[in-house]
N, C-alpha and C positions, 0 to 999 in steps of 0.2 A: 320345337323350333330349332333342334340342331341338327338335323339333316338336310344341310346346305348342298345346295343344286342351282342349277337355271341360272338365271340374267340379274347381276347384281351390278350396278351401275356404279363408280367412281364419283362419288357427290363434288362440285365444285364445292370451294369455299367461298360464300358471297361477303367481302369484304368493302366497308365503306371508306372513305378517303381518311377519317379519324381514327381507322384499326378496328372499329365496332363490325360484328356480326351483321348481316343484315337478313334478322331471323324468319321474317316474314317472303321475304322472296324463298328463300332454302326450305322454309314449310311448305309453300306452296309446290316449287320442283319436289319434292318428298310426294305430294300429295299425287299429283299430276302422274308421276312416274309409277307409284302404286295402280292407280288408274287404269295405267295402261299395262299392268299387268306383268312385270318385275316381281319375279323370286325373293328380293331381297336388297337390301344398301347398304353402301359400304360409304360412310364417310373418313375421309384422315387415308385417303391412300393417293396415289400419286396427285390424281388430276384437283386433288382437296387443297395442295400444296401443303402438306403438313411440314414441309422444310421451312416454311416462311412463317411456320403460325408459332406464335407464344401460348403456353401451355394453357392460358385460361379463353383462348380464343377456341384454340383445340375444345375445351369442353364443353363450351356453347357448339361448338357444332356438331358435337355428339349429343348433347341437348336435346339441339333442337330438333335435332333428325330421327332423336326417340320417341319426341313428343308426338313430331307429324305421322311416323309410322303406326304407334298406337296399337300397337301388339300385330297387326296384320300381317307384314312380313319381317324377316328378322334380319336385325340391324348388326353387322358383324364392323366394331370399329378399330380403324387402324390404330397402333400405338408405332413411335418411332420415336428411337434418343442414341448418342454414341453413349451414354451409360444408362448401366445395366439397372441401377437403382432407379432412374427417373421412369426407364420404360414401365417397370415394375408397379412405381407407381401410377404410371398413365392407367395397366390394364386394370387396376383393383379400381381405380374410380371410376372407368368405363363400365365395367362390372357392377360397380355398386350404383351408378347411374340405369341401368337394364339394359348392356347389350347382350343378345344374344351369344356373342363370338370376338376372336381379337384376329386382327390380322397384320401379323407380327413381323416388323420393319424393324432391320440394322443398318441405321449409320454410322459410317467410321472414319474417321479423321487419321490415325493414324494408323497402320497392319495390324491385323489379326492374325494370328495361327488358326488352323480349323479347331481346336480345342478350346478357343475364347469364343469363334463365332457360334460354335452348338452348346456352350455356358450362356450365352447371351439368352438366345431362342428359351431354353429348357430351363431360364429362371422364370422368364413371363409364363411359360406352360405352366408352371409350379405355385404359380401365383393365384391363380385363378381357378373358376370350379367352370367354365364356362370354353367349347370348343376353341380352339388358335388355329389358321391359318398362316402358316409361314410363308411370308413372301420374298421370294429373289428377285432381283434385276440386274446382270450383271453388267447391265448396259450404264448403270450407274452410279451404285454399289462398290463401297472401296474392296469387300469384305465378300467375295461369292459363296453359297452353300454348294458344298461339294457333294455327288453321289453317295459318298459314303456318311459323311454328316447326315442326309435327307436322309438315312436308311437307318440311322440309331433314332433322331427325331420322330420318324414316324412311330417307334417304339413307344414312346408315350403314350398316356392313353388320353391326353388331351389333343395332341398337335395329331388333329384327323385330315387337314387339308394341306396343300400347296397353291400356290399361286406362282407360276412362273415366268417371269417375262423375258427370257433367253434370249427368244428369236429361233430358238432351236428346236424345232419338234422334235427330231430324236431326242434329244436328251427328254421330254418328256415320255416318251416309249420309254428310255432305257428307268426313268423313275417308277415308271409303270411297273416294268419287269422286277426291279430291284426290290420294289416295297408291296407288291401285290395288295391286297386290301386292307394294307395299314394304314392307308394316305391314296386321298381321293384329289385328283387333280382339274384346276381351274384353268383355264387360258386364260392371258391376257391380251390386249389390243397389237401386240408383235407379233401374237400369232393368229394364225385362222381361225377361226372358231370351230368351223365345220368340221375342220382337219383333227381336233383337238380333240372332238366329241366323237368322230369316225375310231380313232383309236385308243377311246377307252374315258374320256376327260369328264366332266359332270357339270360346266357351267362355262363360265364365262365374268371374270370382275374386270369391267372397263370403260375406260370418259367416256368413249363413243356410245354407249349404249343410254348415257342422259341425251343424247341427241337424238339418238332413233330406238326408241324404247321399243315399242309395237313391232319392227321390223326382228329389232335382232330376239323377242320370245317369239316372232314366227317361224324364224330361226330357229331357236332351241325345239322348237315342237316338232318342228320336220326332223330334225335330227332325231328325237326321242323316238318319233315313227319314225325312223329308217329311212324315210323318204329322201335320200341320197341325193338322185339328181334334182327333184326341186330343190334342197336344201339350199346344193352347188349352184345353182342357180342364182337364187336370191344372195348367196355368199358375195359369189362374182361383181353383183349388184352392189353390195355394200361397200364391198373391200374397196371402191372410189374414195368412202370415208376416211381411211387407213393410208390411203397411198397421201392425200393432202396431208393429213397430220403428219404424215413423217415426217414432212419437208421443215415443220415449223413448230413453236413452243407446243407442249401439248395444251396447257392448262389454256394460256391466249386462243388454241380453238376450241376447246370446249367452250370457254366463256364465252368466247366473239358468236358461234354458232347460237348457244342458250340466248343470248340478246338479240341475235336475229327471229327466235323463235318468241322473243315477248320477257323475256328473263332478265331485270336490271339484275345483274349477278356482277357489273362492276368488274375493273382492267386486272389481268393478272396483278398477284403482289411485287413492288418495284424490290428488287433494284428489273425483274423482267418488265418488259415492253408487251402492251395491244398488238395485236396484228394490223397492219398497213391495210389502209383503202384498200387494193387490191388485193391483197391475202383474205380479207372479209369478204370479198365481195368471189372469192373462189369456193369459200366456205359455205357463200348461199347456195352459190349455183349446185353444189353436187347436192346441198341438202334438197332443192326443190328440184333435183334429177330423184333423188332416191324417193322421196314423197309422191 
């Protein structure tokens, strides 16, 4: 189970008005999403809002997300801290919990040098006996991974993936090029997927694909065949999903969408805001265009 590939969805975090897990709905999207036929999950990454979760919420939902998967597909979970010791110890108990994988989040409150942010990364690799996926977002991210940091990282012989949320497909070509098969690279929800897998990428980890599970592995399979222009096709089709959420919180459309689809998965965590009457109801409409 460490030859990560395909469609790994962004698990919501189903929270209740008390801070409680709400383990039974999260089982059941776990369940549901296996189902339909998903590579793998990723709980603890953006759309999870691991920014809002307290460490022991965090590990009920890594929990419960290993429970519902049940060795079928593997469960790669985020860890994320502005220190390097808490991360460390999120991934040893993710690990000692059974995930398959960490997918490995820096946040930073105050500047980093690139030599504090590739000590951050290359403690949790060192931690663990179990693949790391290092995740960027510089759209977020006080602390961005640079070319040349991703190129000593990949050196490891744990840190085999990336997850990049840029925006920038070049710069995933130029990681391409710089790290050749040191480091196998993911797309996220920024970018295309099709476009991602077109020039060399091996998956996909992102909210939108709890929404449309089935569509985006018929996606990865056209792509795997080559099938180009159906790929492009159905890509075109999707990307209606992409262009709504950019407008607005991610986490509030994942949720609002899963509750559209039957999911009490409960309002983003406050201090964010539900999406408006009409921001919901734009959410259905593309969902029952793309259905």
């Amino acid at each position: 189970m460490t030859d990560f590939h395909g469609v790994f969805p962004y698990l919501v975090s189903p929270i209740d008005a008390s801070g409680q897990v709400r383990t039974e709905v999260l089982s059941r999207l776990c369940d549901d999403l296996i189902g339909s036929g998903v590579h793998g999950l990723t709980p603890l990454g953006s759309t999870g809002e691991f920014a809002y979760l307290s460490n022991s919420q965090r590990a009920t939902v890594v929990q419960v997300t290993l429970e519902a998967a049940n060795g079928r597909v593997p469960v790669v979970a985020g860890v994320a801290s502005t220190s390097t010791s808490d991360a460390v110890a999120q991934a040893k108990a993710y690990e000692k919990l059974g995930a398959s994988g960490i997918l490995a989040i820096l946040e930073a409150y105050f500047p980093l040098q690139h030599v504090q942010v590739e000590s951050y990364f290359r403690a949790i690799a060192d931690a663990v006996d179990i693949p790391v996926v290092i995740y960027t977002n510089p759209n977020f991210q006080r602390a961005d991974l640079t070319l040349e940091v991703i190129a000593s990282l990949a050196a490891h012989p744990r840190i085999d993936y990336i997850k990049d949320a840029s925006t920038n497909t070049g710069r995933l070509l130029s990681i391409m090029n710089r790290c050749g098969d040191s480091i196998k690279v993911f797309s996220a929800s920024a970018h295309i997927p099709a476009a991602v897998m077109l020039i060399g990428g091996v998956g996909w980890m992102a909210g939108p694909a709890c929404l449309i599970p089935r569509q985006s592995v018929e996606l990865y399979d056209l792509c795997v065949a080559a099938r180009w222009q159906d790929a492009l096709a159905l890509q075109r089709k999707l990307w209606r999903l992409n262009e709504v959420f950019a407008h607005y919180n991610l986490a509030a459309c994942i949720k609002a969408g899963l509750a559209i689809q039957g999911y009490d998965v409960g309002d983003p965590i406050a201090p964010q805001a539900p999406l408006a009457a009409d921001e919901r109801k734009l959410v259905e409409t593309v969902l029952r265009d793309i259905d």
